[in-house]
N, C-alpha and C positions, 0 to 999 in steps of 0.2 A: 421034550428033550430031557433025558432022566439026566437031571443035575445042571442045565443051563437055567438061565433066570429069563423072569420078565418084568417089565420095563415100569417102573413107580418113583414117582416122587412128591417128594411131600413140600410143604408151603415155603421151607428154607430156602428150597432150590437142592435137597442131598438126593439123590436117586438112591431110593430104594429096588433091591433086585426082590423079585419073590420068585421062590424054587417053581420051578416048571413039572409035574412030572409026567407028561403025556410025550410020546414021539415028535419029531419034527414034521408035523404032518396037521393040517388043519384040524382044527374040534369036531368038524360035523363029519370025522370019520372017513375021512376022503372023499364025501361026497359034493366037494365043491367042482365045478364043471369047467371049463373053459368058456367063460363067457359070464361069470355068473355077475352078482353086481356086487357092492358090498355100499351100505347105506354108515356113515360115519356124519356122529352129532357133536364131537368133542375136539381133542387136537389133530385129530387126523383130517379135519377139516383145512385145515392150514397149509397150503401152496409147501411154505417155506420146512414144515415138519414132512409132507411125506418125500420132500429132497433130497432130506438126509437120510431116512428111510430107505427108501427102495430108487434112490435116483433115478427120481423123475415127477413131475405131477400127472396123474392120469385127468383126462377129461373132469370135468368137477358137474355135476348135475345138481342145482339144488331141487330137494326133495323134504316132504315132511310125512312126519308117521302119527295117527290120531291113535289117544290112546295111551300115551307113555309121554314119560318129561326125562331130559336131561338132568339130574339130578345133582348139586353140588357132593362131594363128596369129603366126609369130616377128616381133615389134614391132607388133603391132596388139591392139587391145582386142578386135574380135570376131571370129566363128569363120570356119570353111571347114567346111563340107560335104564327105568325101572316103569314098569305101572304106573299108568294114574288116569282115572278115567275122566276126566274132562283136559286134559294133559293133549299139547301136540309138541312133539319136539322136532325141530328144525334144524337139517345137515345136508347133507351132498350125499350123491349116489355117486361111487367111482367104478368105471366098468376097465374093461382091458388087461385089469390082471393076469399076470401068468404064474404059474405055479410058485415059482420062488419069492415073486412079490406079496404072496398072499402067506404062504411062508415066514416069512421076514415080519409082515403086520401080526399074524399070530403071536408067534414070537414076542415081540411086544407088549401084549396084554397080557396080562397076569390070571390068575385062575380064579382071582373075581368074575370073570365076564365068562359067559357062556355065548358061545355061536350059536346064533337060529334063525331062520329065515321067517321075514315079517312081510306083509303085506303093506305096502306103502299108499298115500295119495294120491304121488302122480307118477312113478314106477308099479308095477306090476306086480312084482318081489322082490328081493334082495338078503342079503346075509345083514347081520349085525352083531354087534358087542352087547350084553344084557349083562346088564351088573346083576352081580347075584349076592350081595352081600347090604349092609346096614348103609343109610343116605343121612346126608341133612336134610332138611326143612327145606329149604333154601334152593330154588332153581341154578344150575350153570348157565354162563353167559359168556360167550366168546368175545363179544368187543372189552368186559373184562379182564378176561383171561390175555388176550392182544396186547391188551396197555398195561397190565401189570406184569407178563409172565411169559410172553412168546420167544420175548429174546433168548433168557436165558435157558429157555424148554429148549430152544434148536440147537442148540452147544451141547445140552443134555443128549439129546436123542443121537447127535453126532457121536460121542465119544460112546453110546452105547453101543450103537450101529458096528463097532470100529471094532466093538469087544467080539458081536458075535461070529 
């Protein structure tokens, strides 16, 4: 979206926008299908986040990918998706999307993450988010991220929703 932002925040609770400049149209070029799945290890995990999002929770499948870790990421509450070869990181597969919900989660992500379809353990395939920038040390942890951050991320993700 030349000149719309995507969705960052950092440890205070301040959402950061980062410039967008791709069309409103998925990363993989259009080549997302009806039906495809999208494998999500971070806040998009969250019932309560993708509500505000794209009102509604799709199906929640959990799912894990060998091979990559959830990565904490340095001044941000949620993860990055990176490499790591004895690494399995742990999320939900959300299927049902329709064009504008997948839309809408693009949207969302910032141009950190790159879309690419990964081969799962107990799905088939799926889309996901791939950080593509610098991690910590440090794994991400959602029963963390719950108890210190969920609240006020869903107030966040609302007034962001509300911008687009």
């Amino acid at each position: 979206m030349d000149g719309s932002k995507g969705f960052a925040m950092d440890e205070s609770g301040a959402v950061v926008l980062g410039t967008r400049s791709a069309a409103p149209q998925p990363r993989a070029g259009g080549s997302i299908a009806r039906g495809d799945r999208l494998f999500v290890y971070g806040t998009l995990q969250f019932p309560e986040v993708l509500v505000e999002l794209i009102g509604r929770c799709p199906e929640l499948v959990a799912a894990a990918l060998t091979g990559w870790r959830a990565a904490a990421l340095p001044g941000r509450v949620y993860p990055g998706l990176v490499p790591a070869a004895d690494g399995v990181a742990r999320g939900v597969v959300l299927s049902g999307l329709d064009a504008d919900e997948w839309a809408v989660l693009d949207a969302f992500e910032d141009d950190d993450y790159e879309l690419r379809r990964v081969r799962l353990d107990t799905v088939a395939s799926a889309w996901t988010y791939v950080w593509t920038s610098g991690v910590a040390q440090d794994d991400w942890y959602p029963e963390r991220f719950a108890a210190e951050h969920l609240g006020w991320f869903v107030v966040r993700c609302a007034e962001w929703r509300r911008q687009l």
